[in-house]
N, C-alpha and C positions, 0 to 999 in steps of 0.2 A: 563430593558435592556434584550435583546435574553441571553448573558451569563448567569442570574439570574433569570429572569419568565419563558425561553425560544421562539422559535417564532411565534410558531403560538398563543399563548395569546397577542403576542404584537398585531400584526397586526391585530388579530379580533377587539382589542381595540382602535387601529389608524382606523379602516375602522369604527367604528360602534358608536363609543364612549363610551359606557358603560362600566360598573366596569366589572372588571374581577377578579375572583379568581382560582389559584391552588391549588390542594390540593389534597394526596391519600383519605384522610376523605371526600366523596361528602355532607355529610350530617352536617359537621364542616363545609364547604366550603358554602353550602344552609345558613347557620345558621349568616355566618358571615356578606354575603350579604344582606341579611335582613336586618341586624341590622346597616348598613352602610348606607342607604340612602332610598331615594323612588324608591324600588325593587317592582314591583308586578308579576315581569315573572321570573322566574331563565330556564337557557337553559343550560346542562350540556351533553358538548363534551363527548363520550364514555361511556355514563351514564346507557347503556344495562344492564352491570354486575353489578353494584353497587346497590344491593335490600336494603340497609339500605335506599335508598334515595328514596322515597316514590314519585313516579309522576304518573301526571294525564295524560299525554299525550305522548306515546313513538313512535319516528319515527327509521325506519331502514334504514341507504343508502347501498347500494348495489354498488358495482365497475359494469359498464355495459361489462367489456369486459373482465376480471377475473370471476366473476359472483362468484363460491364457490370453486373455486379450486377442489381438490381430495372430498370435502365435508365430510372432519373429524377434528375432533377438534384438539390445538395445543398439542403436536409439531408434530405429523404425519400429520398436515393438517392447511390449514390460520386458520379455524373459534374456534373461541374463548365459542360457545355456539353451540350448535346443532341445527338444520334445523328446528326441531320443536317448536324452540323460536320463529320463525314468524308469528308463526299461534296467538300471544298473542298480538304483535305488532296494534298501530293503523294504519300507514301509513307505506309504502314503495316505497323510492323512489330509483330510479335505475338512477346511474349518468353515463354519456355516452352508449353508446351500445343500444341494442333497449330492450324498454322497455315489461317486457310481462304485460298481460293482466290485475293484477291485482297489479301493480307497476305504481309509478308516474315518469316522463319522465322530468329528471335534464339536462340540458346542459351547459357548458361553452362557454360562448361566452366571445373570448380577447378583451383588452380595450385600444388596442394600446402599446406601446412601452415608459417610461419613462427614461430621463436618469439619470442614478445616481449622476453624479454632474451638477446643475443647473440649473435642474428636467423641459428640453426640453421634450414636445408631440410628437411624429410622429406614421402615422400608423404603424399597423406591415408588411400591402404589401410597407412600403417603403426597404424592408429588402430583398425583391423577387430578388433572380438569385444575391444573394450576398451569398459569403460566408461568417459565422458566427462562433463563438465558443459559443453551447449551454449547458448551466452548469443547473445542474438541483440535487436538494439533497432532495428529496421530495419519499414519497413510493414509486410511480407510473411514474420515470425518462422520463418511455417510451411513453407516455403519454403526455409529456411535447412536448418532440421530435417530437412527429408526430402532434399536433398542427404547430409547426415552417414549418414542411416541407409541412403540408397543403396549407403553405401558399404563395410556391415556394422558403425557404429558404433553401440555402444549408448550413445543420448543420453537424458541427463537433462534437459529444458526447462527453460529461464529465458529467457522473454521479456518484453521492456521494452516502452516507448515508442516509438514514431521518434523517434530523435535524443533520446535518455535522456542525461544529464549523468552520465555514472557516477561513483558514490564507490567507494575502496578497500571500504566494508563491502555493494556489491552482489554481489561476489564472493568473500566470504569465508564459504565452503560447510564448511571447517574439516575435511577430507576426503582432501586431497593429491591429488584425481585430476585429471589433467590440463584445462583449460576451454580449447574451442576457440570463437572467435567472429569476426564478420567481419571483414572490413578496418576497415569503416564506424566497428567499435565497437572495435576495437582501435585505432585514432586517438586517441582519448580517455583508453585508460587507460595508453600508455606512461609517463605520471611515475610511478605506481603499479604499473607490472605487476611479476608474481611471475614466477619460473625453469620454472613448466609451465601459462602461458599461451602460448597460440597462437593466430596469425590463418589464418581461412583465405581466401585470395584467388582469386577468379573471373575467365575471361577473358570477352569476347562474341565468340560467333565468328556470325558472318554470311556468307550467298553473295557468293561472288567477285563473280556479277555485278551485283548491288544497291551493291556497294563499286564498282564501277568506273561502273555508271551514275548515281553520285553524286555522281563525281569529275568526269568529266563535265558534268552541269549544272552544275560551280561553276566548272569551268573555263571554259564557255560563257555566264557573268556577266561 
């Protein structure tokens, strides 16, 4: 459950189906997966700083439209390692923004509109020149928001936390207009959602050939 594993482990798990583990130990967390099933890939979220964990393959995503901030480590600045950990890195992909030269080029593309009880499709241009309550608890709220309004929605902001524990009374706007919000955060409120809550779901689409020369190195482990 999001209260217990939290939610971005569910959803990688509902979207992908494989095991998943948390764990501050990345290297207890490697150790247990193996020993769980037919494991032969491990892919460890945030796995930069953790040198006990021993990999053969490190990629860097990059915010495209943050990009590094003040470019000093926390808490005077975002970055958690210094500028010159790139230069170790195999890949770099730079998610939204434009990619420089020697970065690979992530975008989101949305996958329509679900609703949360009944789990109706609609596109997300059936949303255009309506107004909306857009909830977003996610690092990057802003982000969320100007996808919606990409799309000629007119959004009302309500951003949270990352990884906000939502209550029934964070969304009770008392208004009847439809509230569209992420996967991330519609994870959470399904025991509580209402009949014109919606998620909306993003794909990543990436170059063919970054996907095949990836497949590649792992194949060549």
């Amino acid at each position: 459950s999001p209260p217990a594993g939290g939610d971005e482990p569910l959803l990688i798990h509902l979207r992908s189906g494989a095991p998943v583990v948390i764990g501050r130990d990345r290297v207890a967390a490697a150790e247990l997966l193996l020993g769980g099933g037919d494991v032969d890939v491990i892919l460890a979220d945030d796995g930069l700083q953790h040198y006990r964990l021993r990999r053969d393959i490190e990629i860097c995503v990059i915010d495209g439209a943050r990009r590094f901030g003040n470019r000093r480590l926390l808490p005077a600045g975002p970055l958690r390692e210094p500028l010159s950990r790139l230069e170790h890195v195999d890949f770099r992909v730079c998610n939204g923004g434009l990619a420089h030269a020697d970065e690979v080029q992530l975008h989101l593309r949305d996958d329509g509109a679900t609703a949360l009880l009944g789990g109706a499709q609609v596109a997300l241009e059936s949303f255009a020149h309506r107004r909306v309550h857009a909830v977003a608890g996610i690092g990057n709220p802003r982000r969320f928001f100007d996808s919606l309004r990409a799309c000629r929605i007119e959004t009302i902001e309500h951003a949270f936390s990352d990884h906000h524990a939502f209550q029934p009374g964070d969304l009770a706007f008392g208004d009847g207009l439809p509230v569209l919000m992420t996967e991330k955060d519609a994870i959470k409120c399904r025991a509580f959602a209402q009949a014109h809550w919606w998620q909306v779901a993003v794909q990543a689409q990436l170059p063919e050939r970054f996907l095949d020369t990836l497949a590649s190195r792992i194949r060549a482990l």
